[in-house]
Backbone as a ProteinNet text record, in pm:
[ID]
protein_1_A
[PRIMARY]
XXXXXXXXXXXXXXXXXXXXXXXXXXXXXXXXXXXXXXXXXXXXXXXXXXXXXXXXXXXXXXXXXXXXXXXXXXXXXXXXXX
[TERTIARY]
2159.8	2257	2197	2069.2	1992.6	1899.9	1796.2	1657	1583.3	1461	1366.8	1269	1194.2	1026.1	991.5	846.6	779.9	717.8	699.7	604.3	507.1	464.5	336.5	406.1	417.7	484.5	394.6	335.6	293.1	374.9	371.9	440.6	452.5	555.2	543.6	530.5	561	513.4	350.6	326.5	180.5	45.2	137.2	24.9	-31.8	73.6	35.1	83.4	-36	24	67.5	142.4	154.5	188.2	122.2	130.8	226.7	365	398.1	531.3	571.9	712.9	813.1	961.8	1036.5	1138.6	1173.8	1296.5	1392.8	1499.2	1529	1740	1801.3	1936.6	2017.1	2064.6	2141	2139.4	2007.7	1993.1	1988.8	1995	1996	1856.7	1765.1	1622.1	1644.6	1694.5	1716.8	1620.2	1554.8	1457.2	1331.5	1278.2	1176.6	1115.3	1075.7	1035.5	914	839.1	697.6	639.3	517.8	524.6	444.4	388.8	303.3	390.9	469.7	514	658.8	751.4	874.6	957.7	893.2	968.3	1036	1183.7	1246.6	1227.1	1194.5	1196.6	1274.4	1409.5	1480.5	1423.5	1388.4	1321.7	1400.5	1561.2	1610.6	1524.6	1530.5	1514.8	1366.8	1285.4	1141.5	1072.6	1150.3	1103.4	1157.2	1256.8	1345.3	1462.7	1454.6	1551.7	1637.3	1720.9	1883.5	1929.7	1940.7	2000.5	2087.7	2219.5	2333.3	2296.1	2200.5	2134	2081.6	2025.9	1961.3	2026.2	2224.9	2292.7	2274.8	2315.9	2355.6	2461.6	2570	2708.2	2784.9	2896	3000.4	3023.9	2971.7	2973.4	2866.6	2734	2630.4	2579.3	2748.6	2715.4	2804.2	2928.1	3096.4	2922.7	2827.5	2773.3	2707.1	2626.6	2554.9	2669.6	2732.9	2825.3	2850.7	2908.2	2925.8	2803.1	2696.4	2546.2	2513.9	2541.7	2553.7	2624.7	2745.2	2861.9	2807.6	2812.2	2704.6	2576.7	2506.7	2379.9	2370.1	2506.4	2565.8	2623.8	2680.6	2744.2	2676.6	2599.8	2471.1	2403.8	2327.9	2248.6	2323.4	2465.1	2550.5	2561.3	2555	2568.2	2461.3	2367.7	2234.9	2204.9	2266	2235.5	2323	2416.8	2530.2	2408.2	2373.9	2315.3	2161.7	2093	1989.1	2010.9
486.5	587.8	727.5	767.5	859.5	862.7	978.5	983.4	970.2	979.2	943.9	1013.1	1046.1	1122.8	1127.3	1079.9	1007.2	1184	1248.6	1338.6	1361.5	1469.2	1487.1	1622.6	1536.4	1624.5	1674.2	1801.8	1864.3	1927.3	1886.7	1892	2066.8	2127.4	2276.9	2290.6	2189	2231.9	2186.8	2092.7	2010.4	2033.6	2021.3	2009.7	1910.2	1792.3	1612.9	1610.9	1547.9	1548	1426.2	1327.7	1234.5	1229.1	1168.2	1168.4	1089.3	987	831.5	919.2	1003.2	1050.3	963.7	906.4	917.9	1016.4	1090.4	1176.5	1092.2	1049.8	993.7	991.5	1079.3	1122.4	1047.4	984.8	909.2	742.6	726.9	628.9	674.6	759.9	824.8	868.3	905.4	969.2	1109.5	1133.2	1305.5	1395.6	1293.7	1381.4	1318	1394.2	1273.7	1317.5	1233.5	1221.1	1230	1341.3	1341.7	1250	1132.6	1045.2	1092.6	1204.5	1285.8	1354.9	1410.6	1520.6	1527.1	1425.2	1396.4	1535.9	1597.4	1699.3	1665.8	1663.1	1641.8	1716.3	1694.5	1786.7	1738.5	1864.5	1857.7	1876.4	1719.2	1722.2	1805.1	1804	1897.4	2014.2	2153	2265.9	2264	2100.8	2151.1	2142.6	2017.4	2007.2	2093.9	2225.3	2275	2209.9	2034.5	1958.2	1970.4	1981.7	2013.4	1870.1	1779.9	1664.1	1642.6	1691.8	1635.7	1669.7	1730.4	1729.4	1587.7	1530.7	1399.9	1250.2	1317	1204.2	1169.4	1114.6	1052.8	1006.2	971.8	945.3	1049.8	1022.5	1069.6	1022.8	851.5	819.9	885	898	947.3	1066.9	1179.2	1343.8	1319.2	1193.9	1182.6	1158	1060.4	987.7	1077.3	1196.4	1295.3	1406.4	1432.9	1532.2	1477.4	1324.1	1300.9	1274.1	1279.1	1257.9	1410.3	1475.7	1661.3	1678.2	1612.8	1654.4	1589.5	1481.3	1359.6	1433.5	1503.2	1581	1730.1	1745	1898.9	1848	1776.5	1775.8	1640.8	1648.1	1577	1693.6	1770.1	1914.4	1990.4	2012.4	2086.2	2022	1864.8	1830.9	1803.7	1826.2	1832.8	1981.7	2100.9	2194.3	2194.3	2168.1	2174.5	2141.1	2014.7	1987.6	2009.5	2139.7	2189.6	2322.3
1104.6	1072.2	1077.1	1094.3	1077.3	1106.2	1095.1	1083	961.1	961.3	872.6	864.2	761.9	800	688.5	674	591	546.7	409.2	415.2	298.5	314.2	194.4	134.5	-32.4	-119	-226	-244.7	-343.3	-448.2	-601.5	-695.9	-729.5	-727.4	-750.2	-900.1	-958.2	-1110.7	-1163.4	-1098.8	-1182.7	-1082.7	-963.3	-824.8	-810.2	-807.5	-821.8	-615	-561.4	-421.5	-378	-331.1	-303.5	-168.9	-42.9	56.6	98	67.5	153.3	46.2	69.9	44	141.8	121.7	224.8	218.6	318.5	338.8	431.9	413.6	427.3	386.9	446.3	377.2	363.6	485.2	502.2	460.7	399.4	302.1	170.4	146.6	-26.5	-71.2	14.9	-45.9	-11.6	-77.4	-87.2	-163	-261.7	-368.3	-431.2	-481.4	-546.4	-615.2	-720.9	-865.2	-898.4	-940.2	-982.8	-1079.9	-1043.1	-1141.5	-1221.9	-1221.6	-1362.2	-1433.9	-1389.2	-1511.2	-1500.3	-1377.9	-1407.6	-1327.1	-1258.5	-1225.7	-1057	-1069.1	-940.7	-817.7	-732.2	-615.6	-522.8	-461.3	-353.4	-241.9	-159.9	-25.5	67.3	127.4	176.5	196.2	13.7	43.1	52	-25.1	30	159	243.1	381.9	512.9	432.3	519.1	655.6	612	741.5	679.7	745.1	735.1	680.7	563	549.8	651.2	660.6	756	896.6	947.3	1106.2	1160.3	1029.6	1015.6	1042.2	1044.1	1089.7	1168.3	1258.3	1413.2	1415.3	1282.9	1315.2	1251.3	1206.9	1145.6	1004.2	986.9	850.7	808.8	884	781.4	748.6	836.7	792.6	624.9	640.3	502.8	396.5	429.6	356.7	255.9	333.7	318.5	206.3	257.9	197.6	33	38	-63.8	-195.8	-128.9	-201.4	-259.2	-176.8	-212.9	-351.6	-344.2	-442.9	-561.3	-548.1	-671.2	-723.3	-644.3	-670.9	-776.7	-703.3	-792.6	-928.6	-927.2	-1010.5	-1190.5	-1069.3	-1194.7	-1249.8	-1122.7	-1196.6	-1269.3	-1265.6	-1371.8	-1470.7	-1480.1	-1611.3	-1718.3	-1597	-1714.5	-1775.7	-1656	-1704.8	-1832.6	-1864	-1985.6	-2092.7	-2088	-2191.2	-2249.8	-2151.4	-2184.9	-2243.2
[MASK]
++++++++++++++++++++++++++++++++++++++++++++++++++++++++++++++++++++++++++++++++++

């Protein structure tokens, strides 16, 4: 349904590097989880790929879009409660 690319993610808060990242959109690896200090990082704005460029169909730009909306609307609800 997409592309893939494996990368090397350095933690902007701790500076924990972990090399065997997947990016990965159109299967739902959109982000990833620092296992030292818990801090999320959006692969999107950190690898600069365009998630929905990454389709190759039409279900997996709907697929993408709707993972966006799910994404926002989680970070707003955590922001509520910080």
């Amino acid at each position: 349904m997409g592309d893939r690319y494996s990368l090397i993610v350095t933690c902007p808060k701790c500076g924990y590097k972990d090399d065997d990242v997947w990016y990965a959109p159109t299967c739902g690896f959109m982000s990833w989880k620092c296992p030292k200090c818990k801090n999320v990082v959006d692969l999107e704005k950190y690898s600069g790929i365009d998630s929905e460029e990454c389709a190759t169909t039409e279900c997996g730009i709907r697929a993408i879009r709707e993972l966006r909306k799910e994404r926002k609307k989680l970070r707003n609800k955590l922001k509520r409660k910080s």
